[in-house]
Structure formats: C-alpha cells, structure tokens
MOPAC internal coordinates of N, CA, C and O (Angstrom, degrees):
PM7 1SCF
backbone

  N    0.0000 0     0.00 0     0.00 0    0    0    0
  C    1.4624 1     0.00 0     0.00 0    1    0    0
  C    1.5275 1   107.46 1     0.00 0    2    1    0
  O    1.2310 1   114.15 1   -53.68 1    3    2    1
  N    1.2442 1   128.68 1   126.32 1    3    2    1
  C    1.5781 1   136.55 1  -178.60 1    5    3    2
  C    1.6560 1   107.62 1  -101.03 1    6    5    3
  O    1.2310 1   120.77 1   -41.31 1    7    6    5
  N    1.2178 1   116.14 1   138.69 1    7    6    5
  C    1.3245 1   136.65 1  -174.04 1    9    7    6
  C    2.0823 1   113.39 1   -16.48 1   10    9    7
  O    1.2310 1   132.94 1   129.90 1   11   10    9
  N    1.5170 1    92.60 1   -50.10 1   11   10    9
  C    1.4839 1    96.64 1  -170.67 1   13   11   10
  C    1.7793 1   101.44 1   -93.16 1   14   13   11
  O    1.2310 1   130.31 1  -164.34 1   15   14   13
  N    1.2521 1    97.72 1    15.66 1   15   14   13
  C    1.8415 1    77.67 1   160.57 1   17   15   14
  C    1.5313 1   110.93 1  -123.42 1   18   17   15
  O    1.2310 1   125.54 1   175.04 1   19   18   17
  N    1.6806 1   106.96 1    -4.96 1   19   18   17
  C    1.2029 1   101.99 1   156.46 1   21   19   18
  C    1.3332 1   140.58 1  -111.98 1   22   21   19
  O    1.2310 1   134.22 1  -157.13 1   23   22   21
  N    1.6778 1    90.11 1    22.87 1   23   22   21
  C    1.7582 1    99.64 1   161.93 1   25   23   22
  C    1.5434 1   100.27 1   -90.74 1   26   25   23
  O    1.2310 1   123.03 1   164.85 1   27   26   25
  N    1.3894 1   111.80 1   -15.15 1   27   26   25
  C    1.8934 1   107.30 1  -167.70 1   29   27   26
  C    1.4283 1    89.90 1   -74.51 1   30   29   27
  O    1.2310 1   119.68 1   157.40 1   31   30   29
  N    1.5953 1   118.21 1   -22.60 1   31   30   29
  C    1.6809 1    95.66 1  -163.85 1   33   31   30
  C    1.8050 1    92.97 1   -78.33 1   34   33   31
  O    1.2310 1   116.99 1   133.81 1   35   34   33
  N    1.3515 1   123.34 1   -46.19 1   35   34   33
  C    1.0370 1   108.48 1  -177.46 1   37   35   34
  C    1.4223 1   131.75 1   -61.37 1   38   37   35
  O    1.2310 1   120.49 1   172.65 1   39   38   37
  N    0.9968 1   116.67 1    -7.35 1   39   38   37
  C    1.6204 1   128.96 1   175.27 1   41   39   38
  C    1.7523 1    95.28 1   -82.10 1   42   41   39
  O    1.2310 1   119.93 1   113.84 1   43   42   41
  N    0.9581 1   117.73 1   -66.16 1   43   42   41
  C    1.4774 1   138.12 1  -170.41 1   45   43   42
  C    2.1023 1    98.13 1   -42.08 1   46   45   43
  O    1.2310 1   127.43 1   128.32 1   47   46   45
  N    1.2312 1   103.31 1   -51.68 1   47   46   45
  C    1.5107 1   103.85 1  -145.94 1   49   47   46
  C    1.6808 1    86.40 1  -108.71 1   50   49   47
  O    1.2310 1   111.85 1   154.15 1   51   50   49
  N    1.6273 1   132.96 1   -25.85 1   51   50   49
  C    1.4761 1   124.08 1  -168.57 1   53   51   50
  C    1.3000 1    92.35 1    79.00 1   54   53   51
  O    1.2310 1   107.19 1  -145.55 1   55   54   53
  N    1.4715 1   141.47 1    34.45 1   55   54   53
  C    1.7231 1   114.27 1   170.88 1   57   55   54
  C    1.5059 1   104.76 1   -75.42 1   58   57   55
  O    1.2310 1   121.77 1   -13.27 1   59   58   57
  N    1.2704 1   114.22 1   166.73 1   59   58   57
  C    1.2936 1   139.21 1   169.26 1   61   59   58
  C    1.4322 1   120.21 1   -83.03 1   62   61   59
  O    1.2310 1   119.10 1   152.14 1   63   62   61
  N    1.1300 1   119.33 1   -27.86 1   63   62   61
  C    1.6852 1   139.94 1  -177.97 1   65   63   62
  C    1.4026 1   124.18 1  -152.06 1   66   65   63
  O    1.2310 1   134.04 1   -59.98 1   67   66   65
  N    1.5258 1    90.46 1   120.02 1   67   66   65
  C    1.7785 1   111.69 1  -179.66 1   69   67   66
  C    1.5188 1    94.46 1   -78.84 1   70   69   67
  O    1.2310 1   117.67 1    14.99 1   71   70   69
  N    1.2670 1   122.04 1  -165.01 1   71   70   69
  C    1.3403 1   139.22 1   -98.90 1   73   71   70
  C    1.5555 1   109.97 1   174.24 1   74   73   71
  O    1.2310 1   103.40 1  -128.96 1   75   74   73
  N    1.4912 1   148.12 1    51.04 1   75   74   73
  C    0.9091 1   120.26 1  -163.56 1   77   75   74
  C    1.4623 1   115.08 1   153.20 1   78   77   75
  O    1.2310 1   113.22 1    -1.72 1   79   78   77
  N    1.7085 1   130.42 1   178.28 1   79   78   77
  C    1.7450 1    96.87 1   176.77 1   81   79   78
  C    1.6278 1    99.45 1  -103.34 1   82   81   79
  O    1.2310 1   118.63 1   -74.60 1   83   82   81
  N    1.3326 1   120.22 1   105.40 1   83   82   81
  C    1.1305 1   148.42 1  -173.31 1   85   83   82
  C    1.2080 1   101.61 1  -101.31 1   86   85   83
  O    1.2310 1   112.15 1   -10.08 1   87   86   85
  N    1.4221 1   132.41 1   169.92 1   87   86   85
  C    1.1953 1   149.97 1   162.84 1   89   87   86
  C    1.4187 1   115.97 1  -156.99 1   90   89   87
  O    1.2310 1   110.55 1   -56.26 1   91   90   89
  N    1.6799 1   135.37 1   123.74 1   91   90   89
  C    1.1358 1   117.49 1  -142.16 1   93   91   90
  C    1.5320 1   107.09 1   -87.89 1   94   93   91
  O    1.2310 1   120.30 1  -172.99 1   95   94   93
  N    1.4163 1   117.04 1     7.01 1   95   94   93
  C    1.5957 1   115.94 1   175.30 1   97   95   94
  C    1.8858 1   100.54 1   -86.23 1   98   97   95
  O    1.2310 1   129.67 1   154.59 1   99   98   97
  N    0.8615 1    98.96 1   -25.41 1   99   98   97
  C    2.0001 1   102.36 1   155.33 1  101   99   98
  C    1.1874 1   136.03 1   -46.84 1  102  101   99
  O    1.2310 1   127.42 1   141.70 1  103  102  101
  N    1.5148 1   103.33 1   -38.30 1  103  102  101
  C    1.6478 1   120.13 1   176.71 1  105  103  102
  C    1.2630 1   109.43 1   -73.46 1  106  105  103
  O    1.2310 1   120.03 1   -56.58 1  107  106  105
  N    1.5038 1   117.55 1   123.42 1  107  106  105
  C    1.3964 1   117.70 1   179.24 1  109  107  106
  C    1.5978 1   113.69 1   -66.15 1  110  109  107
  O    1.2310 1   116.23 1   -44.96 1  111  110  109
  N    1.5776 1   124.76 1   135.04 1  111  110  109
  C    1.2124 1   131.32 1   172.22 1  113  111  110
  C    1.2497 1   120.83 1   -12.23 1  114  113  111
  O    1.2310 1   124.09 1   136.65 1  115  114  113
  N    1.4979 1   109.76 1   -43.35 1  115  114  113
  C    1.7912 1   100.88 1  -156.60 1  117  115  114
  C    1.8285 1    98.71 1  -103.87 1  118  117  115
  O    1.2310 1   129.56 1  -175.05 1  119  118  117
  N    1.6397 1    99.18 1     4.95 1  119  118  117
  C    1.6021 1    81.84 1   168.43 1  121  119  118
  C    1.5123 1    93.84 1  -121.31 1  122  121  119
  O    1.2310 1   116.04 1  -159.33 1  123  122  121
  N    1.6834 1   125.13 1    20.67 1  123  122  121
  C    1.8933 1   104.05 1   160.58 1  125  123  122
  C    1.5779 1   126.92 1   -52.01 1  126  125  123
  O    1.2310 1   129.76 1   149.12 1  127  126  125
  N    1.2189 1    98.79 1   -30.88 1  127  126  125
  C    1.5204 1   123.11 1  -170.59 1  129  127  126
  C    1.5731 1   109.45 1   -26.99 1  130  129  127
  O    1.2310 1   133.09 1   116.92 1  131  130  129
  N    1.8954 1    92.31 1   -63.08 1  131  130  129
  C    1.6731 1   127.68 1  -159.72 1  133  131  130
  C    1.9116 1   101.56 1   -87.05 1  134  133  131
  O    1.2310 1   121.83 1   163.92 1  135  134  133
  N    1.3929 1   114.11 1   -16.08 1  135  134  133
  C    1.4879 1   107.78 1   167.20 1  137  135  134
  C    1.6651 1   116.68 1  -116.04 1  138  137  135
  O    1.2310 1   126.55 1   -32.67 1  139  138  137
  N    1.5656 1   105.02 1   147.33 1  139  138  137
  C    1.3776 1   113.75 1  -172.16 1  141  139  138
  C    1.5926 1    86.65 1  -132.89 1  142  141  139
  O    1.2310 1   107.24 1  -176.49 1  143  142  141
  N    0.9810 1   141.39 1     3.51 1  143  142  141
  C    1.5783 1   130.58 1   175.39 1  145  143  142
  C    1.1900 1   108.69 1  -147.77 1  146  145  143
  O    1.2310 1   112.85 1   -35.49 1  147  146  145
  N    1.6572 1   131.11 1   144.51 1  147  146  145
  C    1.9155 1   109.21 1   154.16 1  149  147  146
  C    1.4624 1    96.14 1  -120.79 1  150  149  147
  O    1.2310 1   113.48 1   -38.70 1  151  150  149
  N    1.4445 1   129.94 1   141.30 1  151  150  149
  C    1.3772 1   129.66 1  -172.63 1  153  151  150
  C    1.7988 1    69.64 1  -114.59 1  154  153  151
  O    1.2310 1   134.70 1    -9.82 1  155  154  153
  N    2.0492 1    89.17 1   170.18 1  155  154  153
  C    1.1784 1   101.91 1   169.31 1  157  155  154
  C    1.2523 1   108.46 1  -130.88 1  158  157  155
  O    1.2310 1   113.47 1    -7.13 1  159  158  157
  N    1.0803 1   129.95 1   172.87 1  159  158  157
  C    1.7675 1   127.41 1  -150.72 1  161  159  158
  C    1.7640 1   103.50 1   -84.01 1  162  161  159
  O    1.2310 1   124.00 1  -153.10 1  163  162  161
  N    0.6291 1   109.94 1    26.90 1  163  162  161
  C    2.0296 1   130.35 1   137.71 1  165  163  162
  C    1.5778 1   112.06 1   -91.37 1  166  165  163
  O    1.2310 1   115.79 1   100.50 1  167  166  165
  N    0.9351 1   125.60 1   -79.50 1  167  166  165
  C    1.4241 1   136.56 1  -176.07 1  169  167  166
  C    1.4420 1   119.11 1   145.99 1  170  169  167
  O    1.2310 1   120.71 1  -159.96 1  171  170  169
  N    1.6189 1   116.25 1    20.04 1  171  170  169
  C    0.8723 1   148.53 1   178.63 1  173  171  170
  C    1.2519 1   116.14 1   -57.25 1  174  173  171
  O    1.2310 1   110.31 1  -108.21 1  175  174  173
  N    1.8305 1   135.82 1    71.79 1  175  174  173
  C    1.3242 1   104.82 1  -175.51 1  177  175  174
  C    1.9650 1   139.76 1   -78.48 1  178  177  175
  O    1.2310 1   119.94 1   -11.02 1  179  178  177
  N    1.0679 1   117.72 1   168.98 1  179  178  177
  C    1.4486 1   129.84 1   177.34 1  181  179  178
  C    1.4512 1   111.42 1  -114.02 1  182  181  179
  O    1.2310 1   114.94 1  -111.75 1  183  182  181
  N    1.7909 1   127.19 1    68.25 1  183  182  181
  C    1.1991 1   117.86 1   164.82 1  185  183  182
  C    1.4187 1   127.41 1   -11.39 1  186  185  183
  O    1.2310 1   123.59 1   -13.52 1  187  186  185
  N    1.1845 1   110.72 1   166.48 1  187  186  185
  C    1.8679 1   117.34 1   171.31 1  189  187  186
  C    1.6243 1    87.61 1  -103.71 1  190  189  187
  O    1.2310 1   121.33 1   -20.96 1  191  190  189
  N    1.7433 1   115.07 1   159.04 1  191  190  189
  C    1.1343 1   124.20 1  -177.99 1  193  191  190
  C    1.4569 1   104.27 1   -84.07 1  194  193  191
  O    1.2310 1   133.47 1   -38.71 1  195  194  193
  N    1.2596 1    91.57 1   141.29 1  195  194  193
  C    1.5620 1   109.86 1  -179.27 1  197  195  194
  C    1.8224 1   111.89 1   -36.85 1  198  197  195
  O    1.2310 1   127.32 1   126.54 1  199  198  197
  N    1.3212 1   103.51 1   -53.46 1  199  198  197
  C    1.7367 1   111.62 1   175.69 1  201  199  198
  C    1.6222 1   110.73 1   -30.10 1  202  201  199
  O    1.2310 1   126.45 1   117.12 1  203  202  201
  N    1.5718 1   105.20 1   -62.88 1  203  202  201
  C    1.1753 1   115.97 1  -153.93 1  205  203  202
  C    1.4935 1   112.30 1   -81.34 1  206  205  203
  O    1.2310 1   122.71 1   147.17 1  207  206  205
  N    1.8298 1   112.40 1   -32.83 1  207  206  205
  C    1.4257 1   107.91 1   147.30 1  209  207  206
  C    1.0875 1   135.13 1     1.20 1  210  209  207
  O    1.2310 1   123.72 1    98.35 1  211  210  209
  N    1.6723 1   110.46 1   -81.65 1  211  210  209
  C    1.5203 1   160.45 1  -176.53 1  213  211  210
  C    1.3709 1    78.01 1   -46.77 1  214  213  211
  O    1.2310 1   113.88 1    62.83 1  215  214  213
  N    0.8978 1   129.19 1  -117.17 1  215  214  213
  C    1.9595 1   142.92 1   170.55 1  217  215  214
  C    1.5741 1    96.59 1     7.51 1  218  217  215
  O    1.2310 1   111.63 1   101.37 1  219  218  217
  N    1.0122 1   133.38 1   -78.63 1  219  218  217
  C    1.4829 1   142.93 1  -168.82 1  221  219  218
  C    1.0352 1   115.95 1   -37.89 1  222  221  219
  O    1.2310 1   125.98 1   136.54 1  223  222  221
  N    1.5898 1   106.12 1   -43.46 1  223  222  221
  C    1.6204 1   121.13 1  -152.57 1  225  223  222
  C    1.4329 1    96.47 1   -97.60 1  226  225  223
  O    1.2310 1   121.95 1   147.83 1  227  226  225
  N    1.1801 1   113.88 1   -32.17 1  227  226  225
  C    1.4612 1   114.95 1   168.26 1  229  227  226
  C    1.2870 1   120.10 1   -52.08 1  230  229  227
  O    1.2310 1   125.06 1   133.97 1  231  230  229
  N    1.4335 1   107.88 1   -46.03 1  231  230  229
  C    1.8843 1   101.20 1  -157.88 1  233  231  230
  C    1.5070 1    89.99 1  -106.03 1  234  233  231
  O    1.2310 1   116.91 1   162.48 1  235  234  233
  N    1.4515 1   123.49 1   -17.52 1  235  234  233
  C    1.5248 1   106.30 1   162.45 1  237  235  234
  C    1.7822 1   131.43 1  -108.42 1  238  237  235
  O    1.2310 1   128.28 1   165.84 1  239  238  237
  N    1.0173 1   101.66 1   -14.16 1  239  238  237
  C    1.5342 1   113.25 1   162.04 1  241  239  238
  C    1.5793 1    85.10 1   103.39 1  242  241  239
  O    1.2310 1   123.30 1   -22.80 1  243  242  241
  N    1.1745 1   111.27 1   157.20 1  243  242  241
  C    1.7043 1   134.16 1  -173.93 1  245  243  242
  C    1.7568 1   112.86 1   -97.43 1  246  245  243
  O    1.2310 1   128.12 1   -54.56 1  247  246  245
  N    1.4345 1   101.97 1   125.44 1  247  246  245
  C    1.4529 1   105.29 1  -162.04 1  249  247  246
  C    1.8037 1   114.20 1   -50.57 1  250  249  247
  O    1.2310 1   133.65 1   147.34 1  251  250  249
  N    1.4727 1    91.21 1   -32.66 1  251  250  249
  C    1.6219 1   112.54 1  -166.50 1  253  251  250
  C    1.2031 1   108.58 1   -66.65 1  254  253  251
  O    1.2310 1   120.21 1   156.01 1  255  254  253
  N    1.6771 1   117.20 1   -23.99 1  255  254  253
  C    1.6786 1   108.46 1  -173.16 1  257  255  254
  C    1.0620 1    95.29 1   -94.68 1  258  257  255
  O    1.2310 1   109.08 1   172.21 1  259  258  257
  N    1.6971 1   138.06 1    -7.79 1  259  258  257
  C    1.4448 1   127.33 1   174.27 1  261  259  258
  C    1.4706 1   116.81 1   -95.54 1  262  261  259
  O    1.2310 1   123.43 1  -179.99 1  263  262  261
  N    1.3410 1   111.03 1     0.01 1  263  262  261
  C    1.4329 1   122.86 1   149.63 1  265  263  262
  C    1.0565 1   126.89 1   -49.61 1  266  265  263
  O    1.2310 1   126.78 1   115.46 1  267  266  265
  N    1.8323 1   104.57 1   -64.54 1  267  266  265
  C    1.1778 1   117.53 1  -151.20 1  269  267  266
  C    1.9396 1    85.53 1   -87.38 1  270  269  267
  O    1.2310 1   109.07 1   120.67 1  271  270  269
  N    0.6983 1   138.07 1   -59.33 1  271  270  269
  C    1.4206 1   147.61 1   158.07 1  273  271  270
  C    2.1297 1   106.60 1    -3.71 1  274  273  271
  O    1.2310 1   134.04 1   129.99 1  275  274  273
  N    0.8273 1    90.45 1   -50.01 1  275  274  273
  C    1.8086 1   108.86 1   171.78 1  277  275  274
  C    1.4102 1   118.75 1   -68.63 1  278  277  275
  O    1.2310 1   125.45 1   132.98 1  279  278  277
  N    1.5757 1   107.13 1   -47.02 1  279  278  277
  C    1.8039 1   109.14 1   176.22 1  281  279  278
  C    1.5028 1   100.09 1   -72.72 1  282  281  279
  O    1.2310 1   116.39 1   139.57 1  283  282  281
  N    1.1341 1   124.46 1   -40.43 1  283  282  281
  C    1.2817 1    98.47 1   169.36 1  285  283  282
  C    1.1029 1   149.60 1     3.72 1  286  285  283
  O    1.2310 1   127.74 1    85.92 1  287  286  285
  N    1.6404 1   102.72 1   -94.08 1  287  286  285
  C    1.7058 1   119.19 1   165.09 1  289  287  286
  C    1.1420 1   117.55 1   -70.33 1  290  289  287
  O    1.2310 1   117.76 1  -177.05 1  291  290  289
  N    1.4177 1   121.87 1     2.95 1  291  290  289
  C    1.6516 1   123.40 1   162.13 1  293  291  290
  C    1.2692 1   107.81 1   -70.75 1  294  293  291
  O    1.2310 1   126.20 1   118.07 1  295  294  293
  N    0.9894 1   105.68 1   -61.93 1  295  294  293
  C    1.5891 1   113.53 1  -169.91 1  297  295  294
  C    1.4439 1   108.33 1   -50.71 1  298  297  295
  O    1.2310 1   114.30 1   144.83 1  299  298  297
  N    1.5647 1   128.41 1   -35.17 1  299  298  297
  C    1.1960 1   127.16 1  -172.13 1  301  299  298
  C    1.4307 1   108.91 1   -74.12 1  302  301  299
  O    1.2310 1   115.16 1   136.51 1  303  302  301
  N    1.4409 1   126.78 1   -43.49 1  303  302  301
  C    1.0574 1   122.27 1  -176.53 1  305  303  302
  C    1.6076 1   130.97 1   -83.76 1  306  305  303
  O    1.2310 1   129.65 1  -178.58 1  307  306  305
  N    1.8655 1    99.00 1     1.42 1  307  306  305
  C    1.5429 1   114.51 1   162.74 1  309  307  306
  C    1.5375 1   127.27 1   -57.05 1  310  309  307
  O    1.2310 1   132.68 1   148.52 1  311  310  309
  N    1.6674 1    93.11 1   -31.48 1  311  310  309
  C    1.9317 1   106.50 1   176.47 1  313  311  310
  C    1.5813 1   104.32 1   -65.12 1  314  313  311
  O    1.2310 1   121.69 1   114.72 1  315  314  313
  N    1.2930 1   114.37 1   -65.28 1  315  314  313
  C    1.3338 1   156.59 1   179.89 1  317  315  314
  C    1.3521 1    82.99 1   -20.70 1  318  317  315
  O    1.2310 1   115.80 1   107.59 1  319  318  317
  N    1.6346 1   125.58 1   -72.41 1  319  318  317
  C    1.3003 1   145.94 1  -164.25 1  321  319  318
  C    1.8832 1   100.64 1   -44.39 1  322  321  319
  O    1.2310 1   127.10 1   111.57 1  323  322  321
  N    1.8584 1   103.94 1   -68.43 1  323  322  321
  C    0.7315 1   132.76 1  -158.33 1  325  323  322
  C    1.7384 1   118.60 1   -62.06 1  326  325  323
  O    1.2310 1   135.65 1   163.56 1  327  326  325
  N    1.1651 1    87.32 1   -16.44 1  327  326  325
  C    1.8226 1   101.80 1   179.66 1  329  327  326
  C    1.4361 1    87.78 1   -76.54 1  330  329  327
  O    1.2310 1   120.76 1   101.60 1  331  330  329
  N    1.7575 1   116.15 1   -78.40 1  331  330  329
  C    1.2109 1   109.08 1  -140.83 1  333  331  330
  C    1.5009 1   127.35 1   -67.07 1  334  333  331
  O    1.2310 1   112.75 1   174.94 1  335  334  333
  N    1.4840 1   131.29 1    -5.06 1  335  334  333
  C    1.2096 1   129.55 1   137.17 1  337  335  334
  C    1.8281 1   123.21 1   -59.98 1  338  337  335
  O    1.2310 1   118.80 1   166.15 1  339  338  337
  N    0.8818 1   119.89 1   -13.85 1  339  338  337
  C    1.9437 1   122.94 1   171.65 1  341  339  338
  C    1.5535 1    88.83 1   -88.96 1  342  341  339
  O    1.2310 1   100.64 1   149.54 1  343  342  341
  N    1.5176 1   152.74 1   -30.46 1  343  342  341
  C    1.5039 1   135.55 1   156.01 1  345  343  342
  C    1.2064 1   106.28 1   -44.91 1  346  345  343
  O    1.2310 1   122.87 1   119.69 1  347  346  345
  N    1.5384 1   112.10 1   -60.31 1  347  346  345
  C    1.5870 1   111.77 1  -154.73 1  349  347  346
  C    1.7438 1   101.97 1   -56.45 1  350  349  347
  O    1.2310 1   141.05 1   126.44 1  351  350  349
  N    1.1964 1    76.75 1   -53.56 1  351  350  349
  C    2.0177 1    80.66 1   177.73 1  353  351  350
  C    1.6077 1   142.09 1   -48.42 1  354  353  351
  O    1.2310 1   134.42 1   151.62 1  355  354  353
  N    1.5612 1    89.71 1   -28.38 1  355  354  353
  C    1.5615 1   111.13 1   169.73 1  357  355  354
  C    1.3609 1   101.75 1   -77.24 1  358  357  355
  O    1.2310 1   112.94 1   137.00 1  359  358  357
  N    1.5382 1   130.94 1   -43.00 1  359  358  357
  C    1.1920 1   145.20 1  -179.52 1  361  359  358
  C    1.5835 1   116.62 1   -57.24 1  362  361  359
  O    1.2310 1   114.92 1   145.86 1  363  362  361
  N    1.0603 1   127.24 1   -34.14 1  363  362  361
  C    1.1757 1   137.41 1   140.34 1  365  363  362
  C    1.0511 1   129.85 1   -23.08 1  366  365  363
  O    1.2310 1   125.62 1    85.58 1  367  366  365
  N    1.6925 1   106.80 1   -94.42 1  367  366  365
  C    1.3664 1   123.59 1   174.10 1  369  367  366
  C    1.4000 1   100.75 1   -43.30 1  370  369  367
  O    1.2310 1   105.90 1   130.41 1  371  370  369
  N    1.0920 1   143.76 1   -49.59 1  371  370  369
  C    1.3784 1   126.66 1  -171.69 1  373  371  370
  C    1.8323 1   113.60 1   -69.41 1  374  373  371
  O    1.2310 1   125.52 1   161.63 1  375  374  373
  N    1.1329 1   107.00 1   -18.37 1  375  374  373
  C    1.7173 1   112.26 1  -176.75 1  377  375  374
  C    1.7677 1    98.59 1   -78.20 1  378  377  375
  O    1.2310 1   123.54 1   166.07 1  379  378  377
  N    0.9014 1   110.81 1   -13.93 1  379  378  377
  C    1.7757 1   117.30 1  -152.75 1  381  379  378
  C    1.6957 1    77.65 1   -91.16 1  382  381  379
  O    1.2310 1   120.10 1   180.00 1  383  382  381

C-alpha cells in the first residue's frame, strides 16, 4: 500500500491511525485532521506534533476531558447505589 492510498483510507473511513512507515509531516494537510497517530508496520508509533495537537484539540475537543467528564456521573451514582442496599438491610433487621 503507498502513502496516497492510505491517506484515502483515512479520509474515507475517519481512522485515527495509519499503518505503515509514515511520518506525520508526510500526511497531507487536509487529511491531518482524520490522524492522531502513524504506527509503522512494527507497531512502532509516530506521535502528531505537539503544535498541531493544540489545533485538533481545539476544534475537536480532547478525548481525555470527555473521559474525565463521564466518571463524573459515575461516581455520583456509586453513593446513590450504595445507600439503597444499607435500606434493604436496615429493612430486614427490622422484619426479623
């Protein structure tokens, strides 16, 4: 597979990671967008430069704050969880 048919896959499909010995100043401009990694056919990866990150994360928002954004309301509803078996249990003891 040669460079421009595997930027078409990434244009084509939105992957995140090529495939190959890439280097991401290789990737033409209008497909940086659609890559955030280039591994090379080891598994060797080639970060994106920090600059362009910055750029990315801007106009698409950063995976990590929608992570952390998610545990959130986990965490809230772990108490939530955690009460209503200590009812059942009090509920018990009082049936006994």
């Amino acid at each position: 597979m040669n460079k421009e048919h595997a930027l078409l896959i990434v244009k084509r499909y939105s992957i995140s990671i090529i495939k190959g010995y890439y280097e991401f100043k290789d990737v033409k401009p209008v497909f940086k967008k659609y890559v955030t990694r280039c591994l090379d056919n080891h598994g060797f990866g080639h970060r994106v430069d920090e600059d362009y990150r910055k750029i990315y994360e801007a106009e698409y928002g950063s995976k990590k704050e929608e992570k952390e954004t998610e545990k959130e309301p986990e965490e809230e509803k772990e108490p939530e969880a955690s009460e209503e078996p200590e009812a059942t249990d009090s509920e018990e003891t009082t049936e006994e």
